[in-house]
C-alpha positions in Angstrom: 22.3 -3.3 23.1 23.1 -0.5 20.6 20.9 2.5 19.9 19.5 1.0 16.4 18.7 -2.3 17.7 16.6 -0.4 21.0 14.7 1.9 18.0 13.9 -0.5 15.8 12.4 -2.6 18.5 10.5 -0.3 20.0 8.8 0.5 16.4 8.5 -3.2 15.6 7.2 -4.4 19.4 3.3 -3.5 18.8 3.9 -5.9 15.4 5.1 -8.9 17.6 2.5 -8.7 20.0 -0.4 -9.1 17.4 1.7 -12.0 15.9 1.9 -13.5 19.3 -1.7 -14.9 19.3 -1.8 -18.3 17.1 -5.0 -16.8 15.4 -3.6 -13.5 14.3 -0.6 -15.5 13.0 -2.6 -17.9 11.2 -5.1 -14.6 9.6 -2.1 -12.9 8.4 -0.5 -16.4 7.0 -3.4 -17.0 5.0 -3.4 -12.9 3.7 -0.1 -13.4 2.5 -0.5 -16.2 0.5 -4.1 -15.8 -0.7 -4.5 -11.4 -1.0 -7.1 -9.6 -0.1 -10.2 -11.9 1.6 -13.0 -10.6 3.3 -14.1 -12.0 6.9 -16.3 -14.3 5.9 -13.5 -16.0 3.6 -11.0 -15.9 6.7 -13.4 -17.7 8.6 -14.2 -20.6 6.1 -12.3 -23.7 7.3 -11.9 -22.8 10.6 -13.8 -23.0 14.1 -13.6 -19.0 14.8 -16.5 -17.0 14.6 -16.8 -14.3 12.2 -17.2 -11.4 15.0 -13.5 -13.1 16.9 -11.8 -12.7 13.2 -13.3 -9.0 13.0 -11.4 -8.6 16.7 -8.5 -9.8 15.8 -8.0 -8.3 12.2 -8.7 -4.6 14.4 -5.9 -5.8 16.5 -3.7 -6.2 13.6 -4.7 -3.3 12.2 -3.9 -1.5 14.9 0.1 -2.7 14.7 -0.3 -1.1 11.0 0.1 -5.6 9.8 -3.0 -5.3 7.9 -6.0 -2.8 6.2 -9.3 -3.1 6.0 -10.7 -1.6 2.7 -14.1 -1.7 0.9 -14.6 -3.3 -2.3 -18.2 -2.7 -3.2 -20.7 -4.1 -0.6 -17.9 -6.0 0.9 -14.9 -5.3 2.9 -12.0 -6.8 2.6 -8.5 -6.9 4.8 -4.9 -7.4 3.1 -1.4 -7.4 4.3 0.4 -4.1 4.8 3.7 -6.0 3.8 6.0 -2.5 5.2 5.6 -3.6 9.0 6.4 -7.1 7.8 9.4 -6.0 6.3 10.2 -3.7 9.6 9.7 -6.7 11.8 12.1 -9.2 9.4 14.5 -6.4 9.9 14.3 -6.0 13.7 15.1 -10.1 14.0 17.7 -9.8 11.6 19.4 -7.2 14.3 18.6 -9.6 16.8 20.5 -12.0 14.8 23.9 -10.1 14.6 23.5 -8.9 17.9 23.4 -12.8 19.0 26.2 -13.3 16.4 28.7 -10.9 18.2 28.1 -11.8 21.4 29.0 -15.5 20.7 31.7 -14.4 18.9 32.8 -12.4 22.2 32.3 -15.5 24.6 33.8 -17.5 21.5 36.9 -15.4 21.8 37.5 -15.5 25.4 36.5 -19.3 25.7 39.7 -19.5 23.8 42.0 -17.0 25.4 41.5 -18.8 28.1 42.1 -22.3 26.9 
């Protein structure tokens, strides 16, 4: 594993363990396509309470995903699309790291043969 691949996933391993949970990957889904909401708006639709949403939005926010701001009376969350971004890039490492090493086993597969 080279040196870029190992810092870049270190920064961008806090960001896929928030996204592991199916309800923090659904919460940020549904800030991506539909901009800032409040909690009470994430909630509509589905069968989580408003205090779970409020946990896991803090758990996001803590791997920098999203931001809580106040608008008014209300607060709402949006997506901080930078650690998106950082993430994309870290599995497009993973990618060409994959890429080379088939391309190794691909090459001495065929030595061989």
């Amino acid at each position: 594993m080279s040196a870029k691949l190992r810092t870049e996933l270190r920064g961008s391993a806090p960001v896929f363990a928030a996204l592991g949970d199916e309800t923090r990957l659904l919460l940020v889904a549904r800030l991506c396509g539909g901009g800032p909401m409040s909690i009470t708006r994430l909630a509509s639709g589905t069968r989580v309470t408003r205090q779970a949403i409020t946990k896991h939005l803090h758990v996001l926010g803590d791997a920098g995903l999203v931001r809580g701001f106040r608008r008014g009376r209300e607060r709402l969350w949006e997506i901080e699309t930078r650690r998106l971004l950082q993430a994309r890039r870290s599995l497009e490492l993973i990618s060409r790291e994959w890429d080379h090493a088939l391309d190794r086993l691909r090459a001495v597969v065929e030595s061989e043969a």
